[in-house]
C-alpha positions, 0 to 999 in steps of 0.5 A: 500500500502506497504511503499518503504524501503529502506536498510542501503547499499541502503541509503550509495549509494544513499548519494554517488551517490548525492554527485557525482550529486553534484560535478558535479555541481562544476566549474572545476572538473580538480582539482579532477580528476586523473592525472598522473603528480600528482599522488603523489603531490596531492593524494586526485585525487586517490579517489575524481577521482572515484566521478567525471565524464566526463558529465552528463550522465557519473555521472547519469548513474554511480549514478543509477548503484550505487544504483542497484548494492547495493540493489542487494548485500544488503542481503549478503554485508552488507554495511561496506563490500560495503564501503571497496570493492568501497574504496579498488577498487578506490585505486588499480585502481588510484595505478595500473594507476600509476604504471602500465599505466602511459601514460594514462594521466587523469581518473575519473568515478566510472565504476571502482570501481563499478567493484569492488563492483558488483565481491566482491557481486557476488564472495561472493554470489556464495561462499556462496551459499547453497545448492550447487545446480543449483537453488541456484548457476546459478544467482550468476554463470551467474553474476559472469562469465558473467561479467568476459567475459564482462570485458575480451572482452572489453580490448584493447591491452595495454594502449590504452584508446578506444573512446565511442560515447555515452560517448563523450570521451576515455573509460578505460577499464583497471579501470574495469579489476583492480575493477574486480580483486580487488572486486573478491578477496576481496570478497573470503577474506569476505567468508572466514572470514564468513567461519570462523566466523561460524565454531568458532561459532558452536564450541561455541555452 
């Protein structure tokens, strides 16, 4: 029987998605969340918002999406890239509640920044893709318009925050939207660096 394995962005996730487990834990997560009264007196809210949920079942869900979005975008993000799509995400979500949505008043989940990290993978996969055939381009296609019209169709009009039953709580679709743009341009900017990179080789060569 073949061991279980797992890759270097998989281990990274994991260890995130326990320290969200384990934060969870704490007493009083209001001291980690994102408030918009303060925003700038205590700036750590702008990231430790992503790594704090609203109940348990907020945090399992995002901890198990964490690990499956990773290990689907392991072969082409390598985990450096994986860090840098879910800590660009969590700043541009937290800065655009600041400044774009201030009357939403408190925020913490990582949904947003997971955004960021499933569109940088799937921008990059379907930039990269070859040959530019149907076999090779319609999963990356379908991962990456498809959770573009996911994300267009669940936006409210304006800052609204919609009630999820599941959840117990205001969603904030807005976060998605922002991680989704976020991770979509950051993964054209990992493409074409890659573009780069290889043309310099094969000058080399």
């Amino acid at each position: 029987m073949k061991p279980i394995s797992f890759s270097r962005a998989e281990v990274i996730a994991i260890a995130i998605a326990v320290l969200m487990l384990v934060l969870q834990a704490l007493a009083d997560l209001s001291l980690l969340e994102y408030r918009n009264t303060n925003s700038v007196g205590e700036p750590w809210r702008w990231l430790t918002a992503h790594l704090v949920h609203v109940n348990w079942q907020h945090a399992v869900i995002n901890a198990v999406a964490l690990w499956v979005v990773a290990r689907l975008f392991a072969p082409d993000l390598k985990p450096s890239r994986q860090l840098w799509a879910l800590f660009g995400a969590a700043l541009a979500i937290s800065a655009c509640l600041a400044l774009i949505y201030p009357t939403i008043a408190w925020y913490r989940g990582l949904s947003g920044a997971l955004h960021g990290l499933f569109f940088a993978g799937s921008a990059l996969w379907l930039t990269k893709a070859k040959p530019r055939r149907f076999q090779q381009l319609w999963l990356p296609s379908a991962l990456f318009f498809g959770g573009w019209i996911k994300v267009a169709l669940e936006q409210p009009g304006g800052a609204t925050t919609p009630y999820a039953e599941w959840l117990g709580a205001g969603v904030v679709p807005q976060a998605h939207s922002v991680g989704a743009a976020c991770g979509t341009l950051l993964g054209l900017l990992f493409a074409i660096s890659d573009a780069n990179a290889s043309r310099k080789q094969q000058r080399r060569e």
